[in-house]
C-alpha positions as CSV (number, residue, x, y, z in Angstrom):
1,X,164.7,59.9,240.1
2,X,168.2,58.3,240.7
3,X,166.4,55.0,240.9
4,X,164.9,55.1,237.7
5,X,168.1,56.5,236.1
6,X,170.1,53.8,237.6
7,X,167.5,51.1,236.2
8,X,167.6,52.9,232.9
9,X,171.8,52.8,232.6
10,X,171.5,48.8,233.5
11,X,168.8,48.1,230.9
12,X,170.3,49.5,228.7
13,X,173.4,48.0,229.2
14,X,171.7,44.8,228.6
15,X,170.4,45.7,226.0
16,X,173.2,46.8,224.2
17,X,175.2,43.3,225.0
18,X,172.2,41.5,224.0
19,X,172.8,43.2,220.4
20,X,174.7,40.9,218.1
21,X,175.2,38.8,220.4
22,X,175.0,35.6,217.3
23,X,178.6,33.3,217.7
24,X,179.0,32.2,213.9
25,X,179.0,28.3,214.4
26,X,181.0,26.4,212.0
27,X,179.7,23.6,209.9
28,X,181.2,20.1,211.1
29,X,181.8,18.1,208.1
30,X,181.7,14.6,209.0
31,X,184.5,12.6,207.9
32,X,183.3,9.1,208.9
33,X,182.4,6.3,205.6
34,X,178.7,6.8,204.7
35,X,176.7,4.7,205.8
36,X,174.5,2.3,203.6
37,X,170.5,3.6,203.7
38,X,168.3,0.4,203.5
39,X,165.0,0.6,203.5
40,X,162.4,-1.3,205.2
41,X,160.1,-2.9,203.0
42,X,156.7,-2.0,203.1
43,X,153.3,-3.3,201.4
44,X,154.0,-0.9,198.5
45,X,157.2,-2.1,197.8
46,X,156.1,-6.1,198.1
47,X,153.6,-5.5,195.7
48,X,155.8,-3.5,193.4
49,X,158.3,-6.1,193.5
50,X,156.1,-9.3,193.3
51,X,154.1,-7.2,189.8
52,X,157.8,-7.0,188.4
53,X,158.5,-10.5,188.5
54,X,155.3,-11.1,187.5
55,X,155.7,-9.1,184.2
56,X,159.3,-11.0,183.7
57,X,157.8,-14.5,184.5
58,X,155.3,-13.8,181.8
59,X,157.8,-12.1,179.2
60,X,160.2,-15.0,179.6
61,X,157.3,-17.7,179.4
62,X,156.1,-15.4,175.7
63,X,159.3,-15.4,174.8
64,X,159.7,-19.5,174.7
């Protein structure tokens, strides 16, 4: 019966420390210049792009 007490008392004090045991980590703001984001062009894009000038060739070529 000591045994099992004694296994008891040292669960439970693990138990107990493993309560709350959450550090509150603070938030690094990073201080450094943003960086640019650019893009890689993909087939969406190129076509998107290439229909634009398309519309513009054609307005500027109605519009003379």
């Amino acid at each position: 019966m000591k045994k099992v007490m004694f296994f008891m008392a040292v669960a439970g004090m693990f138990a107990f420390a493993a309560c709350n045991n959450n550090n509150a980590t603070e938030e690094v703001i990073d201080t450094l210049p943003a960086e640019e984001i650019v893009e890689e062009p993909t087939c969406d894009t190129l076509v998107e792009a290439a229909a634009e000038e398309a519309v513009e060739a054609t307005a500027e070529a109605v519009a003379e």
